[in-house]
N, C-alpha and C positions, 0 to 999 in steps of 0.2 A: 504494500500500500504506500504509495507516494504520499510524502511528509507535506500537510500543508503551508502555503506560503503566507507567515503574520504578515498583518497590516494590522491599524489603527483601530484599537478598541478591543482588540481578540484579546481573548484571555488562554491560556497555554500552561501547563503542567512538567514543569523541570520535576524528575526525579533526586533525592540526594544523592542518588550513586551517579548520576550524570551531572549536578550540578559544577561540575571543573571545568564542563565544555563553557558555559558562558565563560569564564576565563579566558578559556584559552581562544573564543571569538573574540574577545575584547583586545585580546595581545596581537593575535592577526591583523586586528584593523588598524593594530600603532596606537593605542591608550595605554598611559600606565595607571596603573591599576591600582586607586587609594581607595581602603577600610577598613573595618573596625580589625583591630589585635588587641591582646594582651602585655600589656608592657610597663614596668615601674610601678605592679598593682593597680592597674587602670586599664579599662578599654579605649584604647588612642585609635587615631587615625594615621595608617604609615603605607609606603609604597606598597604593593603586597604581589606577591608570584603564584601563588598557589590559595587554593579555597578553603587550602587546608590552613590556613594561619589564622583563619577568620574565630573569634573567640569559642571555641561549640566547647558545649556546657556548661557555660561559665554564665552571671548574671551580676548586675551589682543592685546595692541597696543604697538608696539615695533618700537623704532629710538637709533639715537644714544642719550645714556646716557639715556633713556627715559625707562619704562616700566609701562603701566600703565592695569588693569583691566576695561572690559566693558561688557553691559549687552549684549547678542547678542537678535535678534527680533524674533529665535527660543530654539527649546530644543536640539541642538547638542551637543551629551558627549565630543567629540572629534575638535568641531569648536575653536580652537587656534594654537598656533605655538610652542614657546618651552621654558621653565622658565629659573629660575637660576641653578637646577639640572637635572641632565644628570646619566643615569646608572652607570658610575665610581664613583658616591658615594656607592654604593653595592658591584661593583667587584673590587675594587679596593679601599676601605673606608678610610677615610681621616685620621685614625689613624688605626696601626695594632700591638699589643703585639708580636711579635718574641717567647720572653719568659720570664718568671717569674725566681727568683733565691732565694731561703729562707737559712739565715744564720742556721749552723750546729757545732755541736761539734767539727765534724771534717772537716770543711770546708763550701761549700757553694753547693747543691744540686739545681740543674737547671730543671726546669718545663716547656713541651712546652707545649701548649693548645690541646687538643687532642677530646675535642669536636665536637659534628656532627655540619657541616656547613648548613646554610638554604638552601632550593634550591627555589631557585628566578623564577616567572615566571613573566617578565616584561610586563604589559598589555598598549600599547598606545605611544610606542617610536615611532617614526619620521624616516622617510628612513635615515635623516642626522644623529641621533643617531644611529641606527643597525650598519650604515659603522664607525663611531666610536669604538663602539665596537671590528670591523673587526679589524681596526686600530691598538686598546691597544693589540687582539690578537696576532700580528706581534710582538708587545713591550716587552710582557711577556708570551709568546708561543713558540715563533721560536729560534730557534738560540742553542747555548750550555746551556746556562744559562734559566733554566725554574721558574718563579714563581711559587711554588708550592700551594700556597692559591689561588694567582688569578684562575691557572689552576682548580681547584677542586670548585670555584664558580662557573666558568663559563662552566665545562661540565654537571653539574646540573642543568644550568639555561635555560630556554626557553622562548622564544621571540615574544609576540603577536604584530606585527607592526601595527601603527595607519598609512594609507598614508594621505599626506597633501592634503585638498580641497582647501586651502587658502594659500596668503602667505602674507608678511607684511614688513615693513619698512628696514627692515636689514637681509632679506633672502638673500643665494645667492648658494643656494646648487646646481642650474643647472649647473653653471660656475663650480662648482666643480666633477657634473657628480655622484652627491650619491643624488640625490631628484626631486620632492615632492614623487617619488612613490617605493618604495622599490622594487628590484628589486634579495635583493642574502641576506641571513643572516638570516633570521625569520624562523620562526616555522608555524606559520601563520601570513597573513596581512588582515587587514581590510579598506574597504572603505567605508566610510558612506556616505548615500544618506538619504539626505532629500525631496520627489518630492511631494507636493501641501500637502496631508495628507498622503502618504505613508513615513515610517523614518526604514530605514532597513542599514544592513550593507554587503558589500560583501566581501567574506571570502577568501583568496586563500591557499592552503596548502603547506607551502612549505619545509616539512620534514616528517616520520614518526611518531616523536614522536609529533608535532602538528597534523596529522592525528588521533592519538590514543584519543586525548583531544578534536579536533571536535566530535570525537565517543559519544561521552556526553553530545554533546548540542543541541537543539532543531534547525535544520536548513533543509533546502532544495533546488534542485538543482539549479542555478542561472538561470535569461531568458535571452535571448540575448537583451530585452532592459535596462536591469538590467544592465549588464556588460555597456554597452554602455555611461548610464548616470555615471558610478562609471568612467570609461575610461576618460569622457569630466570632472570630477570634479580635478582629478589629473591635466588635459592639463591645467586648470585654473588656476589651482595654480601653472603652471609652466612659466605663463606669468604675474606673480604677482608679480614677485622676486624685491623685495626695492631695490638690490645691483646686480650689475657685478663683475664679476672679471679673466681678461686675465691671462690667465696659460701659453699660448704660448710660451718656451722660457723664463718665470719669473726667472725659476731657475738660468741659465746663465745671464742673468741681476742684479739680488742680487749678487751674488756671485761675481761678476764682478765691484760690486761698493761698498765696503764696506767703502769707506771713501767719499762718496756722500754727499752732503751740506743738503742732504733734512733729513739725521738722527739728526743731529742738529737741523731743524726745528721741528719733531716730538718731541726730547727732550726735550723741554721749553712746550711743554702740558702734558708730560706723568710724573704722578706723583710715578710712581716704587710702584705703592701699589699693585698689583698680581692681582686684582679683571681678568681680562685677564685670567690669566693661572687658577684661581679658577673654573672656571665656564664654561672652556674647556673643551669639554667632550671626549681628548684627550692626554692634558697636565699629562705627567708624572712624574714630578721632585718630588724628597722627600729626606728627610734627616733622620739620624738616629740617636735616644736620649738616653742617659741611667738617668732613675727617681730611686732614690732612696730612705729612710725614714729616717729621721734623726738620728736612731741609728745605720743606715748602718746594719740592719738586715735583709733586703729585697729589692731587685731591680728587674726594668724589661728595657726590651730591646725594643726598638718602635719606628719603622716605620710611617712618618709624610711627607702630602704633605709640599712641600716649590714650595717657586719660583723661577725660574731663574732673577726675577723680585729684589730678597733681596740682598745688598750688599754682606750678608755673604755665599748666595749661591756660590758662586765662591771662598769664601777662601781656600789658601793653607797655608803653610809656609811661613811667609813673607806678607801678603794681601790677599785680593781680586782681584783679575785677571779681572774682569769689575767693576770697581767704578764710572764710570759714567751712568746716567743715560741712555746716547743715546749710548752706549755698550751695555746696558741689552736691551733698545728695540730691536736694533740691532739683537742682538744675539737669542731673540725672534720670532721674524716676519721670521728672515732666516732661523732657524730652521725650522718651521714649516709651511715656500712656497719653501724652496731650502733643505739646508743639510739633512730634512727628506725624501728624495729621496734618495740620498745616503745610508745612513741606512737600511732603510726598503722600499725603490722602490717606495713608494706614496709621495704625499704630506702630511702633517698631521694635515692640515684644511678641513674639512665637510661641510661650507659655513652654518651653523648655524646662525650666527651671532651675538652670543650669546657676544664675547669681543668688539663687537660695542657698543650690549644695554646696559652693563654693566660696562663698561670704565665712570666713571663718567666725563670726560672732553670729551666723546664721539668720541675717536678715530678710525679711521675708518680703518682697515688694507685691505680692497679693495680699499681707495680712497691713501691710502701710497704706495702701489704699483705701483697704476699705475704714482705718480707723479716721483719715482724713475724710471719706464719705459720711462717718458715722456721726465725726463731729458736727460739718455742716449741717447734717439733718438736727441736731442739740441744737445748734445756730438759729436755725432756721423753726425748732419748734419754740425757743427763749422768745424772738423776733413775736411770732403771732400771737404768744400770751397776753408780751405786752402789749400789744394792737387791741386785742378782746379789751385787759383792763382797760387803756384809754377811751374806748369804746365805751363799755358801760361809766365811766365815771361823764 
């Protein structure tokens, strides 16, 4: 029987004893090949050659300030949630050369880098990282101003989505409307099922050029009990979510309360040290360096993430424009539930919940929101009292 040929919206059935061949169509086609391993007690994101590197059995348990690794009681490549790295260390890398400059007889000759870029095919991102992605699209896509490195990674790069069957102490992607199951962005998505001794995955196509790369791999067409149980494993993980988070209206609530007593209570926990914007798979702030050698014969130019989180992030002439601590959270959290609407029309949280597990004093920006919601509605019920009494008097 002649294998049929995916297009757009098929859904396909990789076996786990076949699943190497997507690899190794991926490797044919020229991607190297970044996801999930195990590495320094954490599941990171790293080059990878084999399917076999990908974490199976293994899971981690995630709270605030918390992250820890466990055995799971099967072989799931893909049974965890989401580490300390996120695709923006690839598209957007934590250091970038602009350019090189070598001292000359007659001056100083300027060098850009003009080598070929990798093309990424990301194997086992998370619905909340693909819409990430979308996100930094908007950041350095849209507009007048185009990134041109970012741009040239990311239309070479292709996107195999892992969807979530689980979820864990600091998820909260449904409130955010981008999770457990992908549903716009990928190339292909996977769902992995594991039922008694069958461990398969189901595949959906969601572009051509992920079509061309199932062309590759050992699969066949999905059953309708197949789809069914991969449908009930996402629902599962979408009732799993550790965290909420009211969007309703947040934007006008922040924005409306910048001098709210509850930014001072957050200040006396937050220690301004970035881990928050570090390990956002969103957070775009950077600053630019110039390194040179000490005979001043050579310099280059370099692009470096920073944080809105460092004193020096904000200086101008004269200071830093946020020097306290509960400005930068401030200016943090509102950015990216309220003023990131403005900008680019979304919010520019995923519900990841990656700066809850990684906040080491364990801050929670779901449980800060809503106390700043909670307040204004006290605000707001003090306000009408007193209206009633003036009223009646």
């Amino acid at each position: 029987m002649e294998k049929p040929k995916p297009k757009l919206g098929d859904q396909m059935v990789i076996s786990r004893s076949k699943f190497g061949t997507l690899f190794t169509s991926l490797q044919k086609a020229g991607y190297s090949i970044i996801g999930p391993t195990v590495s320094n007690e954490a599941i990171v994101y790293q080059e990878l050659s084999s399917c076999e590197e990908l974490p199976q059995g293994w899971t981690d348990r995630r709270e605030p300030g918390t992250y820890r690794l466990e055995k799971r009681d099967d072989q799931a490549l893909f049974g965890f949630n989401v580490g300390p790295h996120s695709p923006k260390k690839y598209l957007f890398p934590p250091e970038h050369v602009f350019w090189t400059a070598q001292r000359k007889e007659s001056g100083y000759e300027v060098y850009e880098d003009k080598s070929e870029l990798p093309r990424y095919a990301f194997v086992g991102l998370r619905a909340c990282e693909v819409n990430a992605v979308l996100l930094q699209d908007k950041v350095f896509t849209s507009g007048e101003h185009v990134d041109q490195h970012y741009q040239k990674l990311r239309d070479a790069s292709l996107i195999v989505a892992a969807n979530c069957t689980q979820a864990d102490g600091t998820c909260f992607c449904v409130s955010m409307g981008t999770g457990p199951k992908a549903e716009k962005g990928f190339d292909l998505a996977l769902t992995e099922v594991l039922d008694g001794e069958q461990h398969y995955f189901v595949v959906e196509v969601g572009s051509k050029r992920g079509a061309a790369v199932l062309g590759g791999v050992s699969f066949r067409r999905a059953k309708p009990k197949e789809l069914k149980l991969a449908e009930e494993a996402c629902d599962r993980a979408a009732g799993q979510m550790g965290r909420t988070l009211e969007t309703d209206g947040l934007k006008d609530i922040l924005q409306s309360n910048p001098d709210s007593v509850h930014w001072d209570k957050v200040a006396k926990r937050c220690l301004s040290c970035g881990n928050c914007t570090m390990v956002c798979p969103t957070c775009f702030c950077t600053t630019v360096v110039d390194r040179t050698d000490l005979k001043g014969t050579s310099c280059e130019r370099i692009r470096r993430w920073d944080s809105c989180f460092t004193n020096e992030f904000s200086y101008i002439n004269g200071g830093s424009v946020r020097q306290s601590t509960k400005s930068r959270y401030r200016q943090w959290m509102m950015h990216k539930l309220a003023n990131w609407i403005d900008q680019f029309g979304t919010m520019g949280c995923v519900g990841c919940g990656r700066c809850i597990t990684w906040c080491p004093v364990g801050i929670d920006i779901t449980q800060e929101a809503a106390a700043i919601r909670e307040r204004e509605g006290d605000q707001a019920s003090i306000g009408k009292v007193k209206e009633d009494e003036h009223a009646v008097t």
